[in-house]
N, C-alpha and C positions, 0 to 999 in steps of 0.2 A: 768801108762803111763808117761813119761817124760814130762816134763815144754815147755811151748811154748812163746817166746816172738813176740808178735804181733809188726813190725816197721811200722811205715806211716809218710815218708819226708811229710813237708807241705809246699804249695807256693801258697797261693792266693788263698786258696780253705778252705769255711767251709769244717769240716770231722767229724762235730758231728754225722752226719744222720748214714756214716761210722763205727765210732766208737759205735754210738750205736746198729746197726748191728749185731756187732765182741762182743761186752759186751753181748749180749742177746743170743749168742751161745757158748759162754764160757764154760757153763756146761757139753757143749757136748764135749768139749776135758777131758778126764779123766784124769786131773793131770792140774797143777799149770798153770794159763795165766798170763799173762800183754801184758797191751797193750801202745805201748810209739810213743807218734807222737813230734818229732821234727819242729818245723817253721823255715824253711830256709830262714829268712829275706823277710817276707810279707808286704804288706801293712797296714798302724794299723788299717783300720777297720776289714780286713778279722782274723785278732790277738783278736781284742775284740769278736770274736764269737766267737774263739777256745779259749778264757781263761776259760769258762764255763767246759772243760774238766778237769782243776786243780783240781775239787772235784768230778769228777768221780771216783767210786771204778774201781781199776785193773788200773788204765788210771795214767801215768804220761806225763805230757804236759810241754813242755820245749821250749824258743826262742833264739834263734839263733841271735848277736846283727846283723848280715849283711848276706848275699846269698854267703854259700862258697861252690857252687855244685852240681849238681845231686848226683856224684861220692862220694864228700868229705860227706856230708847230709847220707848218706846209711851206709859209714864205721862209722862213728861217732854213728847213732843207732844199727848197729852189735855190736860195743864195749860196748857199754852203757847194752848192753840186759844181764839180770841174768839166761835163762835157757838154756835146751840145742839144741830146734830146735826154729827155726825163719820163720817167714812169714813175706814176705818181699811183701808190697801192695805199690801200685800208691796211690795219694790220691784223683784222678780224676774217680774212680770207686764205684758203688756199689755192693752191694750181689744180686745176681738173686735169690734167697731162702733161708728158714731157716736150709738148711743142709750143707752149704758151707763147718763149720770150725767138721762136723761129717764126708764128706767124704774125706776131709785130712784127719782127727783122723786115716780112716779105712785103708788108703792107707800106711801109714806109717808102717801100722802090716802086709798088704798082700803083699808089692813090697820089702819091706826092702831096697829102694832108697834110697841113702845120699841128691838126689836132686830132685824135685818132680816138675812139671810145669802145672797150673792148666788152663792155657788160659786165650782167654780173648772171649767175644762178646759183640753185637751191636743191639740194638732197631732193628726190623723186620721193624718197616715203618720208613719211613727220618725223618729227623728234622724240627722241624715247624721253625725253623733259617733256614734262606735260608744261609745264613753265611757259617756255619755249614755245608752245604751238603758233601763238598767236604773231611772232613775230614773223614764221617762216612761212604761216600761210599768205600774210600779208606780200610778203617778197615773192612769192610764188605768182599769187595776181595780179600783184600792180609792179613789180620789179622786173622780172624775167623775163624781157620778151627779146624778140630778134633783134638783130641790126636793121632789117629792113624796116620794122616798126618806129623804131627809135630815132631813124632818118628822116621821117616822114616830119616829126618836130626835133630836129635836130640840137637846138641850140636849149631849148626846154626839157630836154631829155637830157641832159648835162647830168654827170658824177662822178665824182674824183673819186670812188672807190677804185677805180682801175682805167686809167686815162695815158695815153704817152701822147706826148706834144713838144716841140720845141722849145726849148731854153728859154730866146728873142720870147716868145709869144706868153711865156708866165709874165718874163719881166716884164711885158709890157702892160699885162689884164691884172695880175697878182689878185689876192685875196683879200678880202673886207674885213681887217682886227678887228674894227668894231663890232661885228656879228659875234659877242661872245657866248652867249648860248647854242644850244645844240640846235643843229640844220637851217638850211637853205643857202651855206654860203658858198655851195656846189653853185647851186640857180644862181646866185647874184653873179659868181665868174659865167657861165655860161651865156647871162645876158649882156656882160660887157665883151665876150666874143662875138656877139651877134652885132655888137653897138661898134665895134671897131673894124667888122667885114673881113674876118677871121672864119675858115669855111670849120665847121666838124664833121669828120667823116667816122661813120659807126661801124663796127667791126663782129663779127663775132666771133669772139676770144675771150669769155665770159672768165672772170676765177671763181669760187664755188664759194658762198658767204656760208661759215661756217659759226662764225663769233655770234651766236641769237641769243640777244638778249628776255630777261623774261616780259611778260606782256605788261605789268604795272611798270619797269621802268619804257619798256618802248610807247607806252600812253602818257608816260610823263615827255619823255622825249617828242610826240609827237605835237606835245600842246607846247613845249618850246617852239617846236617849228613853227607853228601857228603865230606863235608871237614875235617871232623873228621877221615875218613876212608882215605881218602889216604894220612892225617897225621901218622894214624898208617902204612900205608904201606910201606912211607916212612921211618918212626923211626926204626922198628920192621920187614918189610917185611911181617905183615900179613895182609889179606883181599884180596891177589892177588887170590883165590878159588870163592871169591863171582862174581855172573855174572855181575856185573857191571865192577867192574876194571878186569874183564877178557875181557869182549868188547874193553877197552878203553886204555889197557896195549897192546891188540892186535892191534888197531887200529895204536899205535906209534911204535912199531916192525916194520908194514908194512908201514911205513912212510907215515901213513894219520891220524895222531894226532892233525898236525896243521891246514890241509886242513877240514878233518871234522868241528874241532872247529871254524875256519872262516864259514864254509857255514851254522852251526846251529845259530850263534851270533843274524843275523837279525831276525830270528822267535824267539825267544826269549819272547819277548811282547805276538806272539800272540798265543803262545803256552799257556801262564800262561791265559790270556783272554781267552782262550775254557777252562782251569781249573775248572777257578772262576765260570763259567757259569751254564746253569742249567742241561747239559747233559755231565761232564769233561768224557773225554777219559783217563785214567789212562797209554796208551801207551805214551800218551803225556807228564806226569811226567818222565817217564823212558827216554826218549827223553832229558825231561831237565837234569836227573840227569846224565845222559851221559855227555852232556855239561859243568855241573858244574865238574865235573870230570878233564876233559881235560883242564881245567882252572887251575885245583888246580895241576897238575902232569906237564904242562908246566917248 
């Protein structure tokens, strides 16, 4: 079986428990591992518990002297990898069981995919962080679903939290530096494997998102995304297919671009306050992110 280089960006998160995981199913890929976690410019104490990985077997542990990226952080451990397929992990996740890195091994002989997407899922009961809620129930409804769901839009259902693919096939799509705010430069790879006739095949081989952040930074984050996406639309012309800036592209054709975005300003506040709360309405994000939309596209 071909060599596998294991990648894990690191930002602020122990990934020993991670890595030792991926080290304890090693055996089960038939042929050569490593596993290389880059630090994308952390904080020194969460660096003193990943220095402990320096003398793991298979593990090379590297730091980064500053944060140059989601984007920039993933091409730098694609380059750096010696074999020729890659697993490309979050480092906010763990393994839901001991056969994660056997039922990649099998998929890789029974699909013959160049690009393989394993999912993601989420604790069955909430989080004891009230914080927290908001993010896992969101992952719960809009994240977690089958492989067979995720196939049905395959190349739009794209995310590098847990993806293996070929070597050939990063180098050749790689990642957008310029995307330097938070999300969507999963989606932007995703649409230049669809642009270059690269198949994805979805797997169900989920790891368990564990890293949930609290709901004021995952709203701050989501309105990066926002902005991210009709920066690419703008640059490039794509994401005009996604249902968001299809509402919002349509809303300003019919010349209610501006009138919408005045009448949602004032809910604003209390839109994000039913969020944070302890029953959020997820219509209510979509709501905001319409808003933040029509801001960014003005």
């Amino acid at each position: 079986m071909p060599g596998l280089s294991i990648l894990i960006p690191v930002h602020n998160r122990d990934v020993t428990r991670l890595v030792q995981s991926l080290a304890g199913q090693a055996m089960d890929w038939k042929g050569p591992v490593e596993i290389i976690c880059l630090d994308d410019g952390s904080q020194e104490p969460c660096r003193l518990l990943n220095r402990a990985l320096i003398d793991w077997p298979l593990v090379t542990y590297r730091e980064l002297p500053h944060n140059i990226g989601r984007s920039a952080v993933r091409n730098r451990l694609a380059a750096s990898a010696k074999q020729p397929w890659l697993l490309l992990l979050d480092n906010n996740v763990h393994l839901p069981d001991s056969r994660f890195l056997a039922r990649y091994a099998a998929a890789i002989v029974q699909t013959k995919a160049p690009v393989l997407v394993g999912g993601t899922t989420y604790e069955p009961t909430s989080p004891t962080d009230t914080a927290a809620y908001l993010r896992w129930h969101y992952g719960r409804c809009r994240e977690a679903f089958s492989a067979a769901v995720r196939q049905q839009t395959a190349h739009s259902q794209f995310k590098l939290k847990n993806v293996l693919m070929r070597a050939d096939v990063f180098d050749q799509v790689k990642l957008d530096e310029t995307l330097t705010r938070y999300g969507h430069e999963d989606t932007k790879f995703g649409w230049r494997l669809r642009a270059a006739g690269i198949a994805v095949q979805h797997l169900d081989n989920p790891v368990l998102h564990d890293g949930l952040e609290a709901g004021e930074t995952f709203l701050l984050n989501s309105r990066q995304a926002v902005q991210n996406l009709v920066y690419m639309y703008r640059r490039e012309a794509l994401g005009a297919d996604t249902k968001l800036l299809r509402v919002a592209l349509q809303l300003q054709r019919l010349g209610l671009g501006t009138a919408t975005r005045i009448a949602l300003a004032p809910v604003e506040p209390l839109l994000k306050r039913q969020l944070l709360g302890s029953s959020p309405q997820l219509r209510n994000l979509d709501i905001l992110k319409l808003l933040w939309a029509l801001r960014a596209l003005k």
